[in-house]
N, C-alpha and C positions, 0 to 999 in steps of 0.2 A: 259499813264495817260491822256487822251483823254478826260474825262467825268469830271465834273464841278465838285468843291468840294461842299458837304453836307452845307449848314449852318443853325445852331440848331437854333430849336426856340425862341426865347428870350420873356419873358414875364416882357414887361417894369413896368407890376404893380409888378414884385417884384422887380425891381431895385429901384420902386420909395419908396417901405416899406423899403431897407435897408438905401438909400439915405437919410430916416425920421426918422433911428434910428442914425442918425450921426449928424444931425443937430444942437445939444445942446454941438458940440465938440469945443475948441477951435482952433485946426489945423487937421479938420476931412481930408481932400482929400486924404491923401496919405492911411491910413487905410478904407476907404470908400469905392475908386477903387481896396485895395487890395483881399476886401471881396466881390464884384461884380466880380473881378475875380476869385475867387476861388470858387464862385455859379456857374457861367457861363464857367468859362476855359478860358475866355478872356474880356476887355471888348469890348460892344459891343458899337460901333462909334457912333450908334444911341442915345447912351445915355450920350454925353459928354455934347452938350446943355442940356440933363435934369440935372443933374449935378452941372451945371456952377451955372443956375440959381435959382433950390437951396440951392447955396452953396455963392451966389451973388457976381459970379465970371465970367468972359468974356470964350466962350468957347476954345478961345484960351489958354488961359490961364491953363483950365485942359486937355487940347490936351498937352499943351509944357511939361505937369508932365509926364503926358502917354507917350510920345515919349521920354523923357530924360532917361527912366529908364529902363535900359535892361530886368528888370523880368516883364514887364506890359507888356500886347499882345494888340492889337486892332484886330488881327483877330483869327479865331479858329483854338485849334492846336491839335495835335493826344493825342488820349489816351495815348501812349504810346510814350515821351520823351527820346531822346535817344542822349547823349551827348558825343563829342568824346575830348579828352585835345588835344592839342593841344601845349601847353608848351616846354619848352627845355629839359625837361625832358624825357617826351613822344615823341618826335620827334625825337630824338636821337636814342631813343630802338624803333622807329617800327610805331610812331604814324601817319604818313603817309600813310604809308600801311594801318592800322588799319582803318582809314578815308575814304578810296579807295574802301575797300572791306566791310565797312557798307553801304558807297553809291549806290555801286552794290548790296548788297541783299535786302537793301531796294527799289531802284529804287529812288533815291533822291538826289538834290545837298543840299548844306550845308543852314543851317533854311527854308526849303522848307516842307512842309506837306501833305501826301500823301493826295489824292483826297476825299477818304475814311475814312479820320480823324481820321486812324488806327495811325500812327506814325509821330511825327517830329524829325527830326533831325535837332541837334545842334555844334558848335565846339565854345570849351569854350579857352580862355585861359590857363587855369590853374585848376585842379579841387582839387587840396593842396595834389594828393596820392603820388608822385612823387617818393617814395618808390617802390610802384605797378607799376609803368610806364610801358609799355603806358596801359593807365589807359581809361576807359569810365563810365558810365553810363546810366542805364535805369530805368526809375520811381522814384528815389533817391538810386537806389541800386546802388553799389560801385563795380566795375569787373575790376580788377588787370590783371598784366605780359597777355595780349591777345596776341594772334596771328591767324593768320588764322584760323586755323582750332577752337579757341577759340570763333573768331566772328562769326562763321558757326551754332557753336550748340548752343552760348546766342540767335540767333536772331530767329532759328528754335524751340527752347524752346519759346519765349517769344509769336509765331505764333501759337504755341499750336500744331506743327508738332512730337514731342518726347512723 
């Protein structure tokens, strides 16, 4: 992974048109940055001073919301999200392994994003399936009882190789 990652263009005049549909909110930030990320896939750093000031807020200040909060990105992340538990659940039946041989097929350590801003990878806590253990995720879909050979053909499906 040699070659610089992708980063997508960002067109600040529509952060600034979402930015000026929030403005009449009385605690717009946290909904504001959620829908700037969910346009963009993250948000973009560039646009915490726009933000701040019209939100007439110090830029630190919507930097400290963005960093406190685990679902907010400031950098861009893969199409494709791929979460492993991590839990006492998962851990138990196998989620280390599982962890081990997503890293190897992807080529990634844990929240790292490929170059190609095909995939990131994730290790959560807990993802509540603890039934299913070890349990992961990709894109919000839900993949129970893995093992090997399970994580071989979700990740070759997901590559579009089957």
């Amino acid at each position: 992974m040699s070659e610089a990652k992708e980063t997508p263009e960002i067109n600040m005049g529509r952060i600034k048109e979402i930015i000026e549909s929030y403005r009449h909110q009385r605690w717009p930030l946290i909904p504001l940055v959620q829908q700037i990320q969910e346009e963009f896939g993250f948000i973009p750093p560039r646009s915490i001073p726009v933000i701040a000031e019209a939100l007439n807020l110090f830029p630190s200040e919507v930097q400290g919301v963005v960093s406190f909060y685990e679902q907010l990105y400031t950098e861009p992340r893969g199409r494709n999200i791929v979460r492993v538990c991590r839990g006492t659940a998962c851990h138990v039946r196998g989620g280390k392994t599982v962890l081990k041989l997503v890293k190897q097929q992807l080529n990634l350590g844990e929240n790292q994003t490929s170059d190609d801003l095909e995939y990131t990878l994730e290790t959560v806590a807990c993802l509540g399936v603890c039934a299913l253990s070890p349990g992961m995720v990709i894109n919000n879909q839900v993949y129970g009882h893995m093992n090997p050979k399970k994580v071989k053909q979700l990740l070759r499906r997901e590559e579009g190789e089957e």
